[in-house]
C-alpha positions as a printed Julia matrix, in Angstrom:
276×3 Matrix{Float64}:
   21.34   -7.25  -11.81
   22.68   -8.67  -15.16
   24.18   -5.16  -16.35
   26.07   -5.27  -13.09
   27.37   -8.66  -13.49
   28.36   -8.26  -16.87
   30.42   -4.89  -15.26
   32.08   -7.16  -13.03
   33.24   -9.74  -15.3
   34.53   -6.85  -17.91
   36.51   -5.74  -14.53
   37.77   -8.81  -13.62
   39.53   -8.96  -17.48
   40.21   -5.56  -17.73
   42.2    -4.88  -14.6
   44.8    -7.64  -15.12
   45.25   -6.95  -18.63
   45.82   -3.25  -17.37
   48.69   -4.19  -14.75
   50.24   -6.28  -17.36
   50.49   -3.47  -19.71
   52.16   -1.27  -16.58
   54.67   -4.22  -15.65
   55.86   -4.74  -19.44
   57.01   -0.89  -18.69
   55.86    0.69  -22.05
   58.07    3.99  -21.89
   55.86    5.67  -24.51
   52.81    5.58  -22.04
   52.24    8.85  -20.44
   49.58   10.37  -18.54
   47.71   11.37  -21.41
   47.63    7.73  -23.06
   46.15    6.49  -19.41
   43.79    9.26  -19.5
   42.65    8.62  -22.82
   42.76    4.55  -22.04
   40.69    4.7   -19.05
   37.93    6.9   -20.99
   37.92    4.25  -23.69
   36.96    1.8   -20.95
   34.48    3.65  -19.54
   32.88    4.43  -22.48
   32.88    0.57  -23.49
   31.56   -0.23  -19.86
   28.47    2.27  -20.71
   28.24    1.03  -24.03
   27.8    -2.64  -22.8
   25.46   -1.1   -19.95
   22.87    0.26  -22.55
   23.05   -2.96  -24.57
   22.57   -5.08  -21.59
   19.7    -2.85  -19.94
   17.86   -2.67  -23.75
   18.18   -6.53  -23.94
   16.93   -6.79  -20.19
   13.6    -4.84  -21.06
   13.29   -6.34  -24.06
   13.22  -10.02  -22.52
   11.31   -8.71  -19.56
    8.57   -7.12  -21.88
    8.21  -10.41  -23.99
    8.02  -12.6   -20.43
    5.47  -10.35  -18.99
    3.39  -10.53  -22.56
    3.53  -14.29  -22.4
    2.48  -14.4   -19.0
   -0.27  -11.77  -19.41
   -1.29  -14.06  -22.89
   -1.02  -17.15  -20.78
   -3.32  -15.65  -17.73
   -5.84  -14.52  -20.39
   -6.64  -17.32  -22.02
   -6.56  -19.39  -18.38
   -9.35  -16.87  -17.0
  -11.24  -17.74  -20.38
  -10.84  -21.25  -19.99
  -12.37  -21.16  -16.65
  -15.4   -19.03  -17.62
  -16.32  -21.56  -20.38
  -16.18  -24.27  -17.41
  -18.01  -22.2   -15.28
  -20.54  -21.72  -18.09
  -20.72  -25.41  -18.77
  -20.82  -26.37  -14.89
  -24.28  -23.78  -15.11
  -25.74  -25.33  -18.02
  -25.74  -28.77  -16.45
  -26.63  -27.62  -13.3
  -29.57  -26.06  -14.68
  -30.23  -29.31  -16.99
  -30.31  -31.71  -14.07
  -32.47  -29.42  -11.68
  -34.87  -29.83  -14.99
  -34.67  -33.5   -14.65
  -35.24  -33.66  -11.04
  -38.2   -31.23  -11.4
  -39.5   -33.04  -14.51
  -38.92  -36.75  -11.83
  -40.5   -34.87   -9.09
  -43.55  -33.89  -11.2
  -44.35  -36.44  -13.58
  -43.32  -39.82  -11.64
  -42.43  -39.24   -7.57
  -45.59  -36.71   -7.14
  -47.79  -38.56   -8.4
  -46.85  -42.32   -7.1
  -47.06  -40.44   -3.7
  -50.38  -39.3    -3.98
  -51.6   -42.64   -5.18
  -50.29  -44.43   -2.33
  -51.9   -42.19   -0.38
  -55.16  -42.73   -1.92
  -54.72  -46.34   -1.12
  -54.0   -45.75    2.78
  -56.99  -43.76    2.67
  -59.46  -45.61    0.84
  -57.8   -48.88    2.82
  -58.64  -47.1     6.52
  -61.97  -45.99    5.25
  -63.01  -49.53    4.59
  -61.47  -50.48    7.71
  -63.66  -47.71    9.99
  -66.77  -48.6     7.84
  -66.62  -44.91    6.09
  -66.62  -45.6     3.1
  -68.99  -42.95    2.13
  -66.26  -40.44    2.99
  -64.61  -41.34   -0.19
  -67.61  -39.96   -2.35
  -67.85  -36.11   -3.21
  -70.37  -34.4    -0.64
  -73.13  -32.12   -2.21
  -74.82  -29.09   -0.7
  -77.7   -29.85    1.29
  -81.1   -28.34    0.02
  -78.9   -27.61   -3.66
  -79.87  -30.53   -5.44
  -83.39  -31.62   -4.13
  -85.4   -29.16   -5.8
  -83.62  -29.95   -8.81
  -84.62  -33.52   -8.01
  -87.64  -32.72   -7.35
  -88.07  -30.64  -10.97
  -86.58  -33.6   -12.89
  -88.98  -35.5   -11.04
  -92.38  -33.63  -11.9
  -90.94  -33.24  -15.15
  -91.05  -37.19  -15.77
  -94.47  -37.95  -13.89
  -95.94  -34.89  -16.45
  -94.17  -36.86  -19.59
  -95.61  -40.34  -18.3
  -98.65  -39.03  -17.78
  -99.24  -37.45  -21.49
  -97.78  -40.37  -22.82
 -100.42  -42.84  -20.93
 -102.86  -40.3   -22.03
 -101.86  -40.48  -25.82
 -102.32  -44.83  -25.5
 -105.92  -44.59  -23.9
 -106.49  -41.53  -26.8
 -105.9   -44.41  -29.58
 -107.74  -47.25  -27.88
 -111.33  -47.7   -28.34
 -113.12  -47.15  -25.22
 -115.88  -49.5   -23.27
 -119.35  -48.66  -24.61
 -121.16  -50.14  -20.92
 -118.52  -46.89  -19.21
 -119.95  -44.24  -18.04
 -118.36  -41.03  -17.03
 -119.84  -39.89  -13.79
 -118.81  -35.97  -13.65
 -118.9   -36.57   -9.87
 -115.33  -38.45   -9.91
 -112.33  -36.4    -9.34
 -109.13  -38.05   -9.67
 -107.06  -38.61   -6.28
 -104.63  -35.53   -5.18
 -101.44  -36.53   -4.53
  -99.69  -36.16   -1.62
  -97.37  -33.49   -1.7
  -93.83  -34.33    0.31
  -93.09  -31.33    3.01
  -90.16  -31.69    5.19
  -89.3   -30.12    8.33
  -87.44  -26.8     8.24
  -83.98  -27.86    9.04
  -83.01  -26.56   12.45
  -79.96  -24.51   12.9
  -76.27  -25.83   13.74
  -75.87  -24.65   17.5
  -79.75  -26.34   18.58
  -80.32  -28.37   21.12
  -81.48  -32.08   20.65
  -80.19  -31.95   17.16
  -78.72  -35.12   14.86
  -77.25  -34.89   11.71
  -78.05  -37.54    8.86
  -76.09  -38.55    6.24
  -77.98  -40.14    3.02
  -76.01  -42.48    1.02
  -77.81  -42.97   -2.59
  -77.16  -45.93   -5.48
  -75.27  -43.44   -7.54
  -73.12  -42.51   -4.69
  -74.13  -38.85   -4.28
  -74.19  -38.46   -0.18
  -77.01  -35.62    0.86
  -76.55  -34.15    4.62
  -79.71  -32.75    6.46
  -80.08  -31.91   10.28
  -83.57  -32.81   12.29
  -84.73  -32.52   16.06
  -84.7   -35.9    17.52
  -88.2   -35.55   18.53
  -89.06  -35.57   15.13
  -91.18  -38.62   13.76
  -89.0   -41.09   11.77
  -91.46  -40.72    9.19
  -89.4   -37.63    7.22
  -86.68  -40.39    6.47
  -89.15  -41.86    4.38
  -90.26  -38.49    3.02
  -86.89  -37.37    2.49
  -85.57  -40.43    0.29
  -88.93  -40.14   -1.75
  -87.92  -36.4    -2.2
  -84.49  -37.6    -3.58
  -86.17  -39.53   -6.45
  -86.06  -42.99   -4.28
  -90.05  -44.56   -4.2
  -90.28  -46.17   -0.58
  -92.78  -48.76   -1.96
  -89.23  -49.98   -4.05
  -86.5   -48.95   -1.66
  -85.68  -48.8     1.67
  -83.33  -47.2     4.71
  -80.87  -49.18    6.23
  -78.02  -48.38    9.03
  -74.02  -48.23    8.28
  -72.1   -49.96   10.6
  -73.34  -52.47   12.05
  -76.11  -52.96    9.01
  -79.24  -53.52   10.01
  -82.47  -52.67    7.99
  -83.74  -49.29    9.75
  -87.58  -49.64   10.92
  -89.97  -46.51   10.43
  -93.02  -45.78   11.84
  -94.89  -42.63   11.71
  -95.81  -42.43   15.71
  -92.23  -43.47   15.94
  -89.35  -40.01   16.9
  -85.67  -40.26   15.41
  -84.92  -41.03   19.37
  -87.06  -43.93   19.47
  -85.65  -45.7    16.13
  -82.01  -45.33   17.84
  -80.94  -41.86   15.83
  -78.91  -40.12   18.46
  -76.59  -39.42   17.12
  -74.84  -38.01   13.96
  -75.74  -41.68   12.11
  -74.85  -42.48    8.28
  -78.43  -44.44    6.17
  -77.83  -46.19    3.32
  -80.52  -46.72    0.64
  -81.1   -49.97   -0.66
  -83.34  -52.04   -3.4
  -86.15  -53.84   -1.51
  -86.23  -57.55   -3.12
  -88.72  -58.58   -4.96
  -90.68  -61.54   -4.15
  -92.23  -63.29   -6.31
């Protein structure tokens, strides 16, 4: 588009010039001189064609290699700021996590804690808030632990009468025998799906809670029985009701039914006071 401007403007000059040359009437002029003047133009117009097409390219080339330069380094620029837009994307998702894990998480499951232990002492269930144990896991090792220390006692009370001097008036008769103890049997613990069936919930000192199921016709004697079998003497303790609390009477001609256990029912073992 320049090339043919610059033709037009060479035009413009050249034609006027051209007719003033014909009007002065130059007699020498023939057809040969015209001729050879109009191929001089033409070869100047070509001449200034090539120049002005090389220059166009050359311009063009340099524009489009700035502009190529230019939209490389913008598509560079915006991958770094993508790259930094990831890296503190992924920095505050860390932070968030880190907040979610370390400070929110745990607030919200204290306050939680608090609700529950706060309803618990509302309903009276305190015992809920203990850890349960497997029935019929932990009595027999109760019940080892327990041997165990009446067989220590006893061989230490045996070592003290071993160093005392002993009464010259006593006299051995080989007829005594010492008393038997009374072994502690419970009732085998009936099945889930039985009839007439209550479950009972013991609530020791320590906080350990043991479960055990019995028939309601079954004396309210194995209470007794069963918190002697846990390590708790009934001559020192003794069975009391949850809510309301009320101290729990036994008797051996006495069922579960007739002591009020007719349901699933929570006992609580307490210290008997002493009197003096």
């Amino acid at each position: 588009m320049a090339s043919r401007g610059v033709v037009g403007l060479f035009l413009l000059f050249a034609i006027p010039v051209l007719c003033l040359e014909l009007r002065r009437g130059i007699p020498d002029l023939g057809i040969k001189d015209l001729i050879l003047l109009c191929g001089r133009i033409f070869l100047l117009l070509a001449l200034l064609s090539l120049i002005i097409s090389v220059t166009t390219s050359w311009l063009n080339s340099f524009k489009c290699s700035r502009v190529y330069l230019k939209d490389k380094e913008e598509e560079e620029n915006e991958k770094r700021q993508k790259l930094v837009r990831k890296k503190q994307q992924e920095a505050q998702g860390e932070k968030v996590s880190r907040y979610l894990e370390k400070v929110l998480k745990p607030h919200q499951e204290m306050k939680l804690k608090k609700l529950e232990e706060r309803f618990y002492q509302m309903t009276g269930e305190t015992w809920k808030l203990s850890n349960g144990h497997k029935l019929g896991g932990d009595e027999d090792l109760l019940l080892k632990n327990a041997s165990q220390t009446s067989f220590e006692t006893a061989n230490r009370e045996a070592a003290k009468r071993r160093n005392l001097p002993e009464p010259v008036t006593k006299v051995s008769s080989p007829a005594e025998q010492p008393p038997q103890k009374k072994v502690l049997e419970l009732p085998e613990e009936p099945p889930e799906a039985a009839e007439e069936v209550v479950t009972v919930a013991l609530r020791c000192l320590s906080g350990r809670v043991l479960r055990r199921r019995f028939f309601k016709s079954c004396s309210s004697q194995v209470l007794l029985d069963w918190m002697m079998k846990t390590g708790y003497h009934s001559s020192l303790y003794s069975l009391s009701t949850s809510f309301p609390r009320r101290p729990l009477e036994v008797d051996g001609s006495w069922t579960l039914e007739d002591i009020g256990i007719t349901v699933d029912t929570v006992l609580n073992v307490e210290e008997k006071e002493q009197s003096n």
